[in-house]
N, C-alpha and C positions, 0 to 999 in steps of 0.2 A: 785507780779511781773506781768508786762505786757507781754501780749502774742507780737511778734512782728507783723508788717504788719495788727492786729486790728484796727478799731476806732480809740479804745482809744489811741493806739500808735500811730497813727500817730498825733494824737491832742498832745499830751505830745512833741512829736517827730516839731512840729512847736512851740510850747513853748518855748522847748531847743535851738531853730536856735534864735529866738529874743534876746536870754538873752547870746549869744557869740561875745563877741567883735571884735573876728579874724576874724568870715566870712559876719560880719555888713563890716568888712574893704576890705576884698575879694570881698563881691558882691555887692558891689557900681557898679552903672552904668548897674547891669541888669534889666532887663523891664518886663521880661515874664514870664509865670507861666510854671509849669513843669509837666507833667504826668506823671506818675509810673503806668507801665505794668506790673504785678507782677502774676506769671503762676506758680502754684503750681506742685510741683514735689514730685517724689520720693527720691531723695538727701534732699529732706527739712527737717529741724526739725520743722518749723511754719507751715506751708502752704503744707497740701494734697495735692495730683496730682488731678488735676481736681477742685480744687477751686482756683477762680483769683480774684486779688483785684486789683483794678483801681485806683487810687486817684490821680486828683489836687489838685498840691498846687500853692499858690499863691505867687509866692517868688518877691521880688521887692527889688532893693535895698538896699540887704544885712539885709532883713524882710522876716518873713513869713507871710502874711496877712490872711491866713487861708488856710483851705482844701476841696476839696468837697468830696464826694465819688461818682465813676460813673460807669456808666454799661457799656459793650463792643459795645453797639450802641449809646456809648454818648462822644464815644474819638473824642475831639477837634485835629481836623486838621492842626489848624491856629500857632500854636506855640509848643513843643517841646515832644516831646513821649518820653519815654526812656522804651524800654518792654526788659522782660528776665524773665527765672526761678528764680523761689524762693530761690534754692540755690546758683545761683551767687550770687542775694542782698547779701542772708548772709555773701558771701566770701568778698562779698566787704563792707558790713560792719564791720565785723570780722576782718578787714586788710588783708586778704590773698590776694586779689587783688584789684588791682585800676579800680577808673571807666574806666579810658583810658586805661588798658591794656583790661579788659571786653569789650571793643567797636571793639578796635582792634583784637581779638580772635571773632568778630562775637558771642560772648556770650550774648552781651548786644545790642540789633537794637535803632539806634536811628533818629528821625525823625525832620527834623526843622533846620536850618543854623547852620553846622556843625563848621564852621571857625568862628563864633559869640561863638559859648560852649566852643571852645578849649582858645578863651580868660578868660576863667574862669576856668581854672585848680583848681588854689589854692581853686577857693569858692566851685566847686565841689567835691573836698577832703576831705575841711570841711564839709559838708554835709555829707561824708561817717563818718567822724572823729565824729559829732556831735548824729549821731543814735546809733552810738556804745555803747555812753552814756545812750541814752534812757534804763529805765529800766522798 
């Protein structure tokens, strides 16, 4: 089993988005790549308090085109941040909550044209819907 929020999960984790047919049809028409701010807490089961994991991904057109992983002096400004505790991810990987109720609860900050993301409901669902899988 994979650890969550690892490497390797997110590698597996951009695997699983290529090979979903719902969110290739959801995220047509997006362009930009997406940053996960990911701040380790004490509600977490993956992620200690005090260790964060950063990672772009390269999502394009209903693709992932890969990941990088980056350091807190290397978050890209130019397109879309999305930071929170480790244990929100969970919950919204987990289904207990949606990305847009997390944004809206101030649980989740997010950075980059807000009215360009909220056209992408469904893909960013899928997205929640698609890591759940990740094992």
């Amino acid at each position: 089993m994979i650890v969550k929020f690892s490497d390797e999960w997110f590698r597996e984790y951009c695997k699983s988005i290529n090979s979903d047919e719902k969110y290739r049809n959801n995220g047509k028409g997006w362009k930009w790549s997406v940053t996960f701010s990911i701040a380790g807490d004490q509600g977490s089961r993956y992620l200690k308090q005090g260790l964060n994991r950063i990672v772009k991904m390269k999502l394009k057109e209903g693709r992932c085109e890969g990941i990088e992983l980056l350091s807190s002096e290397s978050i890209p400004l130019d397109e879309y941040l999305l930071k929170g505790k480790a244990s929100v991810w969970e919950s919204i990987i987990d289904g207990k909550t949606s990305i847009i109720n997390a944004m809206l609860k101030g649980d989740l900050k997010v950075t980059g044209d807000v009215r360009t993301l909220t056209k992408y409901i469904p893909a960013a669902n899928d997205l929640a819907r698609i890591a759940s899988g990740v094992k």
